[in-house]
BABA-396411 format. One line per field, with one value per residue (C-alpha): residue number from 0; residue in one letter; x, y, z. Coordinates in pm, whole numbers, padded with zeros to 5 digits. Example, Ala and Ser with C-alpha at 12.3 -4.5 7.8 and 13.67 -1.06 7.14 Angstrom:
loke	(0:1) $
roke	(A:S) $
x	(01230:01367) $
y	(-00450:-00106) $
z	(00780:00714) $
END
This chain:
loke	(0:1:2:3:4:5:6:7:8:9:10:11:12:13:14:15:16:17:18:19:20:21:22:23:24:25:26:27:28:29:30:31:32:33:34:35:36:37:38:39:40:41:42:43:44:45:46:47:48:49:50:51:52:53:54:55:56:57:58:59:60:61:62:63:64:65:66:67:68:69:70:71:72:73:74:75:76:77:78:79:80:81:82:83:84:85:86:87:88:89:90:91:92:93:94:95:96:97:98:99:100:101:102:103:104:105:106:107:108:109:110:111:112:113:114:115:116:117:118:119:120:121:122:123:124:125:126:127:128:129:130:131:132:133:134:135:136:137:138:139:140:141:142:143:144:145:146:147:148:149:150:151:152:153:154:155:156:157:158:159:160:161:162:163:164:165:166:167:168:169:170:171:172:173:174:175:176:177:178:179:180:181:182:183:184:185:186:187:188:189:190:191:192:193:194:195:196:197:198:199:200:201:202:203:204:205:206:207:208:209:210:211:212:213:214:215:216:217:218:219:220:221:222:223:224:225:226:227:228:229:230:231:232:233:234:235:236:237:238:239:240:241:242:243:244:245:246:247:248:249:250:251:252:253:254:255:256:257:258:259:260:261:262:263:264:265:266:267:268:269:270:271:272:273:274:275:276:277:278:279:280:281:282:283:284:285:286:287:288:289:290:291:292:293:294:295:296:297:298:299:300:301:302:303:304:305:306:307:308:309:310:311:312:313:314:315:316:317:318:319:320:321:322:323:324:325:326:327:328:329:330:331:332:333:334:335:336:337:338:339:340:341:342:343:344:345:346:347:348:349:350:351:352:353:354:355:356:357:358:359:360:361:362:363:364:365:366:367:368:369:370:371:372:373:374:375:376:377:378:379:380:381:382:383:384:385:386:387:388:389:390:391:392:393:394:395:396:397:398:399:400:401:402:403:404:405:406:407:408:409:410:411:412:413:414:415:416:417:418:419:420:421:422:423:424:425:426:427:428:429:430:431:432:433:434:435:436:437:438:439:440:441:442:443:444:445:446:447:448:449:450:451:452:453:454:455:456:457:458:459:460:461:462:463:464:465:466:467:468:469:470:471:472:473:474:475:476:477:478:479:480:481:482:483:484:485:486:487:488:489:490:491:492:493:494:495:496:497:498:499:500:501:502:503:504:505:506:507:508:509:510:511:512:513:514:515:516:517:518:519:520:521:522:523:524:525:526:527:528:529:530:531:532:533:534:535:536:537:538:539:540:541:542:543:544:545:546:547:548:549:550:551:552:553) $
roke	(X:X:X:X:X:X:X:X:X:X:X:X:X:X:X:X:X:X:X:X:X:X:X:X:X:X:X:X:X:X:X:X:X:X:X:X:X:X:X:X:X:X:X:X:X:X:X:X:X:X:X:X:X:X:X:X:X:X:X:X:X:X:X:X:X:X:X:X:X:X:X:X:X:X:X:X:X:X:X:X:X:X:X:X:X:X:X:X:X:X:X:X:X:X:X:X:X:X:X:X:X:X:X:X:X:X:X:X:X:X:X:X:X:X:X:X:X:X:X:X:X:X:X:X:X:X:X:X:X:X:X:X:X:X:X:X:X:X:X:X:X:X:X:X:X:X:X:X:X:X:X:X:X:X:X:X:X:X:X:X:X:X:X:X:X:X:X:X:X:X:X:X:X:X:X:X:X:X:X:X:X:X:X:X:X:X:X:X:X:X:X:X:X:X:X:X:X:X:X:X:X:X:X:X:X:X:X:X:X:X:X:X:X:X:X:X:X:X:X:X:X:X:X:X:X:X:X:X:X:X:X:X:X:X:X:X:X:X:X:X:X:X:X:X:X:X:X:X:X:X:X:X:X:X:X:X:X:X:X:X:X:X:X:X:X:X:X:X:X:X:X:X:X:X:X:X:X:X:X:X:X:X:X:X:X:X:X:X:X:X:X:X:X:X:X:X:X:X:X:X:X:X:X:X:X:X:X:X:X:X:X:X:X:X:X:X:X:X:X:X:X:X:X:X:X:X:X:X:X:X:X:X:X:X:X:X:X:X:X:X:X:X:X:X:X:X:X:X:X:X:X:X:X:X:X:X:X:X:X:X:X:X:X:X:X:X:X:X:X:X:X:X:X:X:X:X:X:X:X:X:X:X:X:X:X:X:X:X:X:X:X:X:X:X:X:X:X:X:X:X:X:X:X:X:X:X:X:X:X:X:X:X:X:X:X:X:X:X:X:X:X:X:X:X:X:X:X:X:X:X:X:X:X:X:X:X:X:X:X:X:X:X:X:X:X:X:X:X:X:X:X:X:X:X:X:X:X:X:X:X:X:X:X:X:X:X:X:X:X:X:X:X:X:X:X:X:X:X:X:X:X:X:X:X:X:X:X:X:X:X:X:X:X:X:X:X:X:X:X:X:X:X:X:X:X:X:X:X:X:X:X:X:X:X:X:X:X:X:X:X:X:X:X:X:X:X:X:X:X:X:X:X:X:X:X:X:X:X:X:X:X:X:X:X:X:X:X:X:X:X:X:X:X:X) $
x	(00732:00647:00380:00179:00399:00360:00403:00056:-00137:00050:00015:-00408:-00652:-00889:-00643:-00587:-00993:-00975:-00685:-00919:-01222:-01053:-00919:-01232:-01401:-01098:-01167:-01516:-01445:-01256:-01476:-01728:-01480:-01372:-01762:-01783:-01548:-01667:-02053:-01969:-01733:-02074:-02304:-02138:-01942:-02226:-02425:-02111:-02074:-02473:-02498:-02724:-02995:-03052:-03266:-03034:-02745:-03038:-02838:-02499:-02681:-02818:-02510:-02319:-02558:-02596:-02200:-02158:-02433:-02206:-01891:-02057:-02227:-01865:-01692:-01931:-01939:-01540:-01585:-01789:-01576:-01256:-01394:-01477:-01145:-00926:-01057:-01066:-00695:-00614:-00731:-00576:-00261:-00283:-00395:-00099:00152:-00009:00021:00377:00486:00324:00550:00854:01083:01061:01407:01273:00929:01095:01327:01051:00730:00756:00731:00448:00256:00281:00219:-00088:-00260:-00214:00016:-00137:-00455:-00280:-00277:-00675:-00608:-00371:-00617:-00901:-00701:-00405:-00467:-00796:-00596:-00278:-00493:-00672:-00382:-00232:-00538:-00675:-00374:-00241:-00607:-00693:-00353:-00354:-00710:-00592:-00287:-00547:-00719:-00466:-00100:00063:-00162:-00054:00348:00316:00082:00302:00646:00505:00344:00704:00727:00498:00595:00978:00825:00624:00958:01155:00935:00825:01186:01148:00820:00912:01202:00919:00674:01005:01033:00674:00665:00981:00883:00513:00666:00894:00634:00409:00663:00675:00343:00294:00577:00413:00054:00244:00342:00069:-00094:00242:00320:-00036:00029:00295:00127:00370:00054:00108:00438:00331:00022:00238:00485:00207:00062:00452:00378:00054:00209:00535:00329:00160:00444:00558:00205:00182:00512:00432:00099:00294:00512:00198:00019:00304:00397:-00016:00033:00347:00186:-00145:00085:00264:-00013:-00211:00070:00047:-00335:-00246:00050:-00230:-00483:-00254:-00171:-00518:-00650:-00344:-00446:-00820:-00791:-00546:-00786:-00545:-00773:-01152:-01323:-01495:-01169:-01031:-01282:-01276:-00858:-00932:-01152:-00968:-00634:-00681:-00887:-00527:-00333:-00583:-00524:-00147:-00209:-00467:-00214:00067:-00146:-00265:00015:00172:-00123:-00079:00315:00269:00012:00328:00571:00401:00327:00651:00779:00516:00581:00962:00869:00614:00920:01131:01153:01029:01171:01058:00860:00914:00736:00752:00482:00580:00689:00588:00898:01051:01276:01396:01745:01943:02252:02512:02226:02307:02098:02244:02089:02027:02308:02500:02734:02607:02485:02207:02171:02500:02587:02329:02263:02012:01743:01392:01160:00787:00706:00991:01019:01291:01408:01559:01791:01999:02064:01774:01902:02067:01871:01605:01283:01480:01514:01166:01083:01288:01179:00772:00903:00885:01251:01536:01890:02184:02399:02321:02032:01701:01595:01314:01417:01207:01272:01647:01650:01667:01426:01548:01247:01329:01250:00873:00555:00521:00146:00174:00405:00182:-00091:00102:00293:00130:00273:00169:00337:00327:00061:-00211:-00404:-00801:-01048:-01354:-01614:-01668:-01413:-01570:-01490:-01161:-01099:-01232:-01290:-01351:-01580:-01514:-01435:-01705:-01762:-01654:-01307:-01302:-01350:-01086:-00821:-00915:-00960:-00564:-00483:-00645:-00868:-01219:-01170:-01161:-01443:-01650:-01571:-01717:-02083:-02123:-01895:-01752:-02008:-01793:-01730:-01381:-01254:-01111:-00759:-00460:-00543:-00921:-00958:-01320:-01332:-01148:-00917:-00549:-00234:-00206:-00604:-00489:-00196:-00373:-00663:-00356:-00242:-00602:-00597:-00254:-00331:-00710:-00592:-00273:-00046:00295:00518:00406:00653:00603:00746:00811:00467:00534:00701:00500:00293:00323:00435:00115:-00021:00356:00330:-00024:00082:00367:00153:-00094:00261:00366:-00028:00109:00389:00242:00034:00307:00398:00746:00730:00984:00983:01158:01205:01422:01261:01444:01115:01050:01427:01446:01088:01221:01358:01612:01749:01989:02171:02173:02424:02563:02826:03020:03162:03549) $
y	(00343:00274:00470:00087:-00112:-00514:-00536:-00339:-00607:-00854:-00714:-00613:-00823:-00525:-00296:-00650:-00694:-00310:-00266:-00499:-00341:00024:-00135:-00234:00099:00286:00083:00171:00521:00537:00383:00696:00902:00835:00801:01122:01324:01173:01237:01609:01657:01512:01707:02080:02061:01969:02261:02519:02469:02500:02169:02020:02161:02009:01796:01671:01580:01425:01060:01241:01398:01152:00954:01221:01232:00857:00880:01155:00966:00639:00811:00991:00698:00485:00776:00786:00386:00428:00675:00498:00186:00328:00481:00151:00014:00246:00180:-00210:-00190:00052:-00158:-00504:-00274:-00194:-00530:-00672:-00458:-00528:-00849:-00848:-00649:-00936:-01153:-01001:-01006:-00805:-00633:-00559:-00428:-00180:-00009:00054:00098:00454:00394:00120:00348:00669:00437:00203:00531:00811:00712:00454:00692:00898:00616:00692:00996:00750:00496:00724:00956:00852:00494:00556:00815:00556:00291:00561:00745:00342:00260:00617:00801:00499:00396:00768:00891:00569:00713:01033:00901:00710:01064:01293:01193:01516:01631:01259:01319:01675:01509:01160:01439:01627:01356:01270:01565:01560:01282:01420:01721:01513:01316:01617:01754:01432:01405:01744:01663:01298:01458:01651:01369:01170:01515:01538:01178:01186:01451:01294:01013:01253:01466:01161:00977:01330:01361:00975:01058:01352:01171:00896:01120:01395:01223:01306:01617:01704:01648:01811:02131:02107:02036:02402:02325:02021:02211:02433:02196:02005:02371:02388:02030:02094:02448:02237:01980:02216:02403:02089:01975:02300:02255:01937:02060:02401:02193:01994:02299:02448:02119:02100:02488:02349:02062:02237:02478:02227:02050:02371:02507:02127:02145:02528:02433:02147:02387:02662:02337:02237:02603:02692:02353:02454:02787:02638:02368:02083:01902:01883:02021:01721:01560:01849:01892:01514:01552:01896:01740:01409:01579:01744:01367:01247:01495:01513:01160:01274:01629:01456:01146:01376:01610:01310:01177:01480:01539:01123:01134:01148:00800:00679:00731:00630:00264:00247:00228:00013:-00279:-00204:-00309:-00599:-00766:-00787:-01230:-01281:-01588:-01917:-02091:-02478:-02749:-02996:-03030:-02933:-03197:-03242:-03080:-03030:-02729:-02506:-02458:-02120:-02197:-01877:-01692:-01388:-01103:-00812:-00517:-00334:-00200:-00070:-00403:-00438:-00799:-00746:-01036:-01190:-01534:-01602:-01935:-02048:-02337:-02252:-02520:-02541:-02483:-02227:-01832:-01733:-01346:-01149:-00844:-00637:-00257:-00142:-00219:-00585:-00767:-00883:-00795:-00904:-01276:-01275:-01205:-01498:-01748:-01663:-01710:-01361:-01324:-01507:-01572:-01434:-01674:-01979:-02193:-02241:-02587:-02796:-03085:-03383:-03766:-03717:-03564:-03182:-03004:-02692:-02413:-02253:-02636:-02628:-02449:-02074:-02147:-02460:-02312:-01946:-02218:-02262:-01970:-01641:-01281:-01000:-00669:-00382:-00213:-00455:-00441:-00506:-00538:-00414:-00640:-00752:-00942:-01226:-01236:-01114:-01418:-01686:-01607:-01900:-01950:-02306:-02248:-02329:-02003:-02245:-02289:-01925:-01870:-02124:-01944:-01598:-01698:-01844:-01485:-01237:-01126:-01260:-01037:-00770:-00862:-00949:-00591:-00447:-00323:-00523:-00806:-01054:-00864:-00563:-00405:-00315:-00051:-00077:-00040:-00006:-00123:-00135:00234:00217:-00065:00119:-00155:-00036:-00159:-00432:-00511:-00556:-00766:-00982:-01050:-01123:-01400:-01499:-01575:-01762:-02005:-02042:-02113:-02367:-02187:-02375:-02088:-01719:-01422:-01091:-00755:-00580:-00690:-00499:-00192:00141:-00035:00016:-00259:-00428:-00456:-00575:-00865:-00952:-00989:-01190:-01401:-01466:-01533:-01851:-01951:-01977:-02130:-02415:-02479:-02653:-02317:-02162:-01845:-01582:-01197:-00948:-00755:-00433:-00411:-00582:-00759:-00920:-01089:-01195:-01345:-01531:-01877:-01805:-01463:-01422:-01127:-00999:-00810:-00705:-00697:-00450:-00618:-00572) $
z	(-01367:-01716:-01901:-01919:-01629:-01656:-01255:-01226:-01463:-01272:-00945:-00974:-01156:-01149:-01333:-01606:-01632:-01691:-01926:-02157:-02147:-02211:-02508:-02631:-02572:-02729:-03096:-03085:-02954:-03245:-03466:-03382:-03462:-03775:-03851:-03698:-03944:-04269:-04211:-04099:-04420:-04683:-04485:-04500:-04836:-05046:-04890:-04866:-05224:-05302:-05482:-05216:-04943:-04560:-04691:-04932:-04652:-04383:-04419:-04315:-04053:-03848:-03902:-03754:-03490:-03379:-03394:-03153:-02928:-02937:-02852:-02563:-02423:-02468:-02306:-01993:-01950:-01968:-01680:-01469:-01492:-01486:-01119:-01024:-01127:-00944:-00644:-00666:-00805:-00515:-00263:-00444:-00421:-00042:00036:-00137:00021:00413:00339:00215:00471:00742:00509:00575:00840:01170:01079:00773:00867:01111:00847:00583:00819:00758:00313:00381:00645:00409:00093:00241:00380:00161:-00146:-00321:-00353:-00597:-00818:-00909:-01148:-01354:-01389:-01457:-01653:-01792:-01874:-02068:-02308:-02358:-02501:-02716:-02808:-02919:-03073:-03230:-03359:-03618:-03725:-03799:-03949:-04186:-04242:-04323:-04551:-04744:-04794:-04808:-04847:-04815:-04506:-04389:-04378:-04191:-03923:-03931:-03922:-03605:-03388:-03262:-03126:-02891:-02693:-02720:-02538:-02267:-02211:-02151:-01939:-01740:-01665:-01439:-01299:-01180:-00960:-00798:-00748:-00597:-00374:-00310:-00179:00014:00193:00288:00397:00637:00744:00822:01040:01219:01263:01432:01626:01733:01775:01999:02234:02256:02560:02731:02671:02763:03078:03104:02961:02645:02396:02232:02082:01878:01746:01583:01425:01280:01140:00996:00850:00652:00509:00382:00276:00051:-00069:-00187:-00367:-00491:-00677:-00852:-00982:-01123:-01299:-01454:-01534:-01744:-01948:-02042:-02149:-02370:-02510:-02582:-02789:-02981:-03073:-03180:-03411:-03596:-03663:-03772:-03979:-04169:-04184:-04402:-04598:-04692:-04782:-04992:-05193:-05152:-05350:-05615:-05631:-05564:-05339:-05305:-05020:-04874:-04879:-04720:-04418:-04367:-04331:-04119:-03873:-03845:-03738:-03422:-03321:-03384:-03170:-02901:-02771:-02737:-02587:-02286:-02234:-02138:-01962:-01759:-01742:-01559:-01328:-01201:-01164:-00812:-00798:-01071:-00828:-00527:-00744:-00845:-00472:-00395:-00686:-00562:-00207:-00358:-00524:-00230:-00127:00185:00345:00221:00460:00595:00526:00819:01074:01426:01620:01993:02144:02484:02480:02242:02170:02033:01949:01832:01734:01546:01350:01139:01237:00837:00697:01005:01014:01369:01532:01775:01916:01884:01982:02210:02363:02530:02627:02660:02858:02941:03219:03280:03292:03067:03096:02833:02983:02852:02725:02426:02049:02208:02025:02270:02069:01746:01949:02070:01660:01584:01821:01642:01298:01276:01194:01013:01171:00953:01226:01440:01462:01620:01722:01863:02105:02062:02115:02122:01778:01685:01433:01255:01325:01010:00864:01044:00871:00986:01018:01218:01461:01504:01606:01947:01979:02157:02129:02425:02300:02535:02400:02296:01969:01985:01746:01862:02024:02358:02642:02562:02169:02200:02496:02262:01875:01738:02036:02094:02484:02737:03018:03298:03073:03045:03374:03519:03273:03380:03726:03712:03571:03799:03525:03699:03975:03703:03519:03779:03888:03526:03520:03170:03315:03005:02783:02789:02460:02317:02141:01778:01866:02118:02460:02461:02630:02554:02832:03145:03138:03243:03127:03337:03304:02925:02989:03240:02930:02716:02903:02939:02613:02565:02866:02721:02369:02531:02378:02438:02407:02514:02417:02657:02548:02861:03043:03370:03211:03348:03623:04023:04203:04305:03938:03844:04103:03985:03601:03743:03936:03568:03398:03672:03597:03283:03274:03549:03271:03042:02831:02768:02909:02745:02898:02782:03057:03252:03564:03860:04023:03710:03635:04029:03956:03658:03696:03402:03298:02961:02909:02547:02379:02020:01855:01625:01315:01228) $
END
């Protein structure tokens, strides 16, 4: 990323709005400054020289003093705003990238969840010591260091070309060193993002190996996580530590090598001493812009990187989207179908055909990594086709479904995954959102489901409440509770095509006969029931069952 990246002003209106303000800070920051060294330089040499009293320098004085006010004041409103900024830009950031990622395909979404999990949780808060830290000193060190060495040329033209002759060599140092200390940020973040997919992985399956009394094991590996995690934090922030000690040096031997400069002239009286303090106090103001931009800079490489990958993944194309309305259709046709599975020049599926009707069960079978979830993704426009075509049958004429708006077609297409994602609230809510539904239509539906008997069963009945999160625990509802409510919902809505993942996977066989029972309640109701499905009760109850399969490219 570059020190000032376009895609971030592009990307964040919070970090544009703030870019501008930190601008206008940094003139008037520097403003003070100047102020600053030329009251302090007529208020001691007329008194170091005994040509004047206190009295005598009391204008200087309270110049000084209203000038050291302003700066403080500008650098505490900078502060507060930049703190304010970071977050907004942080969350415009994370919000972007969620919302990409929903963008993109399901293929897609699957081979970077890991970067856009580690990034959307953790990474992107890194970003806050850049915009508080190193952003703030850029624009000064742009704005401060020309306006105060032309200051000093105009002075002092000898002290002017040393200062103008060692500034480069600062940010030749911070280059050098920023080289290093980016391959450790890349490190750093590589190995977060590993030790985070371990760690979900781990989380996923804890309830598991509970029971099975394997809980100690998994305690200890995420100890072993946290202490490499460390290790490798710890190594960034040496790096940073030893480039500040470096550039604090560099910059220190310039002021020193000004300072001989000036009192050599001083004693052979080849330059006067107001002119000389005013030069003396102006140059470290013109290094110390420099010296705190690198140091920030190195102690925000890892928010750098971590934005970096995330403007990378931002400026992926997700497909373009169609722009016909969805037409009343009858089936739904795949013809040759085909997906690549990444970069493993595998198709899964490949050439499937198949016709999907209301008011039909359609089964998907076949071994895991066929290609059935991949086809469910694509019949929800949640997935594009590398080969083949999807189309919608209506009045003897055939509508592409990549031609139809995504929108359009989520308004009468349902999804039930196997485990179910809630958002808080009660039964009710999560039935009917909008709320539009009368109770008697909620009722028929879940009576047509099997979920009544279930609520009727609960102390709280529709009211109910949910938990924030996978299957509702907070409820008591079981799996197949949960499924059951999920195809409440479909046949409530009228969803004309419902896509199951697996809906009787891990139940006995008497809740695996009731969800089948709720999905023929469905599909009586005019919908176009797709299942993907392994278990043999489920294909025998379908009235259609496709076996997927992939292919290995030559």
């Amino acid at each position: 990323m570059k020190p000032l990246d376009p895609r971030l002003l592009r990307q964040a209106r919070s970090a544009r709005r703030y870019v501008i303000v930190t601008a206008v800070l940094s003139v008037l920051s520097t403003l003070c400054v100047i102020v600053q060294a030329f009251a302090i330089a007529r208020a001691v040499a007329p008194v170091a020289q005994g040509r004047a009293g206190l009295a005598d320098v009391s204008g200087p004085i309270l110049v000084l003093a209203g000038a050291v006010l302003a700066r403080t004041a500008l650098t505490a409103l900078r502060d507060r705003i930049g703190a304010a900024s970071a977050v907004a830009t942080v969350g415009d950031l994370r919000g972007r990238l969620l919302r990409h990622t929903a963008a993109m395909p399901h293929r897609w979404r699957l081979e970077h969840a890991d970067e856009v999990s580690v990034l959307a949780a953790r990474g992107l808060d890194d970003l806050v010591p850049y915009i508080t830290g190193f952003l703030p000193q850029l624009l000064l060190t742009a704005i401060l260091t020309p306006i105060a060495l032309v200051v000093v040329l105009s002075q002092d033209l000898v002290s002017g070309l040393i200062i103008a002759a060692t500034i480069p060599l600062i940010p030749l140092f911070m280059w050098l060193i920023g080289v290093t200390t980016r391959q450790f940020s890349e490190k750093r973040l590589a190995a977060l993002e590993q030790q985070g997919a371990q760690l979900l992985d781990l989380l996923a399956g804890l309830t598991t190996l509970r029971a099975l009394g394997r809980e100690i094991g998994p305690g200890v590996r995420v100890r072993r996580l946290g202490e490499e995690y460390k290790r490798t934090t710890m190594s960034t922030l040496r790096v940073a530590f030893l480039s500040g000690a470096v550039l604090e040096l560099l910059a220190s031997l310039a002021v020193a090598l000004v300072a001989v400069e000036i009192g050599m002239r001083l004693v052979y009286g080849n330059i006067d001493l107001t002119t000389g303090l005013t030069v003396l106090i102006l140059a470290p103001e013109i290094y110390l812009p420099l010296r705190a931009v690198g140091q920030q800079f190195h102690a925000s490489t890892d928010g750098v990187t971590a934005a970096a990958r995330t403007f990378d993944l931002l400026e992926t194309q997700p497909p373009a989207d169609g722009t016909r309305d969805v037409p009343a259709w009858e089936a739904i046709d795949l013809v040759e179908v085909g997906v690549l599975a990444g970069s493993r020049g595998y198709l899964a599926p490949a050439d499937l055909s198949l016709r999907i009707q209301p008011g039909r069960i359609h089964a998907l079978a076949g071994p895991s990594g066929s290609g059935k979830t991949t086809t469910a993704m694509a019949l929800l426009r949640q997935q594009g086709l590398d080969r083949g075509r999807i189309t919608l049958l209506h009045d003897g004429a055939a509508t592409d479904l990549a031609d139809v708006t995504a929108q359009r077609w989520w308004q009468q297409a349902s999804w039930v995954p196997q485990r179910v994602l809630t958002q808080g609230g009660t039964l009710a809510e999560h039935l009917d959102p909008s709320g539009l539904r009368s109770a008697a239509m909620r009722d028929q539906a879940a009576a047509r489901t099997g979920l009544l008997q279930v609520v009727q069963s609960l102390p709280q009945g529709w009211d109910t409440p949910l938990a924030a999160g996978e299957g509702g625990l907070s409820s008591g509802l079981s799996v197949g509770q949960t499924q059951r409510l999920e195809l409440t919902r479909a046949l409530l809505r009228g969803s004309r095509l419902v896509v199951l993942d697996e809906p009787t996977a891990h139940l006995s066989a008497a809740d695996e006969a009731e969800i089948l029972t709720g999905l023929r309640a469905v599909a009586d109701s005019g919908a176009a029931v797709v299942v993907i499905a392994h278990r043999e009760a489920t294909l025998a109850f379908a009235d259609e069952v496709t076996h997927v399969h992939g292919e290995v490219l030559v």
